[in-house]
N, C-alpha and C positions, 0 to 999 in steps of 0.2 A: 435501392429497391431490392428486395428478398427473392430471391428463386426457391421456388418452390419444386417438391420432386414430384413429377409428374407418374399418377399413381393406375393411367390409364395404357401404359407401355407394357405388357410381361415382358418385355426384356428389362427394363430402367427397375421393375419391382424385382425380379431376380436378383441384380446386381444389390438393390439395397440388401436384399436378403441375404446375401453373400459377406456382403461387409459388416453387416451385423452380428452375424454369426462366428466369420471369424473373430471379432473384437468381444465375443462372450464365451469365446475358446481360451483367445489369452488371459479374461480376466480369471477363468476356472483355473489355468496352468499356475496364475500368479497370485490365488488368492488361496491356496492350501496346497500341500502336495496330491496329485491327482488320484482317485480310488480307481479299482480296477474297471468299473463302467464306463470311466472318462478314458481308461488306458484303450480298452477295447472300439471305445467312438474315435477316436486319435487310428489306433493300425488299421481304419476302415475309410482313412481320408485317400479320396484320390483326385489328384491336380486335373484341374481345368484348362487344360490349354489355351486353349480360345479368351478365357477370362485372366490367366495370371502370368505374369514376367516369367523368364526362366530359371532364374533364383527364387522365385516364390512355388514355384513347382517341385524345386531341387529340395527346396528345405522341407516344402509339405509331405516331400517323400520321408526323407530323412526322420523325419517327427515319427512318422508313421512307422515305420521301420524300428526306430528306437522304443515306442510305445509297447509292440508287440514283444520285445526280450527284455526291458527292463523287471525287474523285483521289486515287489510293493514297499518290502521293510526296506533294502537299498533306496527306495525313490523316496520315502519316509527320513530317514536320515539325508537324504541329500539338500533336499527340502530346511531342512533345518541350519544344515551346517550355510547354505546359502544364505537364508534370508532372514534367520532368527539367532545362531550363533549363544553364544556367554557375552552377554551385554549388546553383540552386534554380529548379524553374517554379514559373511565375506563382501555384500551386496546391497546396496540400499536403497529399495523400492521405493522410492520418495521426493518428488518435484522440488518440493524446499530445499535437499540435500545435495541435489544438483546445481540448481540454479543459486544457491547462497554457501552452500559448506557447511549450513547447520538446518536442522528441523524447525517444524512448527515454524515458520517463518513466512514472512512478506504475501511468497507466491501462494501459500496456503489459504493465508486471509481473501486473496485474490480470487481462487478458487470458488471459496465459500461465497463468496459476495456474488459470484457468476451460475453457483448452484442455484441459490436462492431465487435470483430472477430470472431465472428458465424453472425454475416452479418442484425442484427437488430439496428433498425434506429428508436431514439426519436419521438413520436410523438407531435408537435410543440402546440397540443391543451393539451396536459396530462400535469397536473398539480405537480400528487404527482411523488416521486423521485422514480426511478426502483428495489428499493428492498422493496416496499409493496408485501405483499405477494398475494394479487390480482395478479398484475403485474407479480411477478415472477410466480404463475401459470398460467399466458394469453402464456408466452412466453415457459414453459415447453409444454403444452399442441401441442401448433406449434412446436415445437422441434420434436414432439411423429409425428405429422400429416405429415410433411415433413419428415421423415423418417430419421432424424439424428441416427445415429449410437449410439449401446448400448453403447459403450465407452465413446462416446458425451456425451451422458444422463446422463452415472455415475459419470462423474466427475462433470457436474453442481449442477448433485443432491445433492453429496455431499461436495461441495464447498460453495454452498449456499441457498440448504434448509434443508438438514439432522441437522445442526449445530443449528439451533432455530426454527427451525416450530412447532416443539411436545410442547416445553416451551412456544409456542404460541398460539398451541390450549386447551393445560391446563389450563390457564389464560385465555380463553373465554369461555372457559370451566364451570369455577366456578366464574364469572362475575358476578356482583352484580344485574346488569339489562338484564342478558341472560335468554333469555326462547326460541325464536326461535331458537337461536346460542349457545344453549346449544346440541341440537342433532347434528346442521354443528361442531360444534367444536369435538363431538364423533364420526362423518365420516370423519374430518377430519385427526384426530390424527389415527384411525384405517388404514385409506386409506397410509396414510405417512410410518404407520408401514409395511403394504404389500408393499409399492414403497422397501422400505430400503430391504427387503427380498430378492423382486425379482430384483435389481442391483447386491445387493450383493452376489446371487448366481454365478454370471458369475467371480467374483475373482479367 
């Protein structure tokens, strides 16, 4: 039987609200390097106590913090050297490449086959393949906004981001040309730890 999120609480619709929007934070961090409007929304984040772990406070400072002294052209170049590189950055944003060692693979067809029946449709301009983890956070986040059912969320979450996003933000984590995406990688991995929590409460 499905749970549904109950859409008559303002606390339970906050809380969605919150998860959404962080999860359309990290897809903006990891889907281009960030322009100075997204720099200035990032150094105006301030932690919720009451709502997040103490690592997820510590990091959304830290973000924060880094947002405000980072350099465009530097955040420009870093960007690149991470995740696009000569033939490959240091980093590879990509479910297949975790879970198999090589792209385009298995978990991607998997992917697509689970887009499809929750009722999303390629867009004919996007380039990279549907399990960049941008991507799979564009479409969790719309998952949260459209009010799919907790049941919905838990099995996507963990079908295809619980199984390599942490092994992915570890590795950008300690990336050799990370300095801004050294704090997104420590809101990232903390924030993924509170998702895994509060899914798996409802077991």
């Amino acid at each position: 039987m499905e749970t549904d999120i109950p859409s008559a609480d303002p606390m339970i619709e906050n809380e969605q609200r919150y998860r959404a929007a962080a999860y359309g934070l990290l897809a903006a961090m990891l889907r281009a390097a960030p322009d100075q409007a997204l720099l200035n929304h990032l150094g105006k984040l301030s932690p919720d106590s009451d709502a997040d772990s103490d690592e997820l406070s510590e990091a959304m400072a830290e973000l924060a913090n880094t947002a405000g002294k980072i350099d465009l052209g530097q955040l420009e170049d870093e960007y690149n050297a991470l995740f696009i590189g000569i033939g490959k950055g240091e980093v590879v944003p990509y479910g297949s490449w975790y879970l198999t060692g090589f792209l385009m693979e298995q978990p991607l067809s998997d992917l697509r086959d689970d887009l499809q029946a929750l009722g999303f449709e390629r867009n004919e301009n996007t380039h990279e393949p549907e399990d960049h983890a941008a991507a799979i956070f564009e479409v969790f986040s719309v998952m949260i906004n459209e009010a799919s059912s907790l049941d919905q969320q838990q099995g996507f979450f963990e079908k295809h981001m619980q199984p390599w996003l942490k092994l992915f933000f570890a590795d950008l984590g300690k990336a050799r040309s990370a300095e801004f995406y050294k704090p997104v990688a420590r809101f990232g991995a903390a924030f993924i730890e509170l998702e895994q929590a509060y899914l798996s409460m409802r077991s």
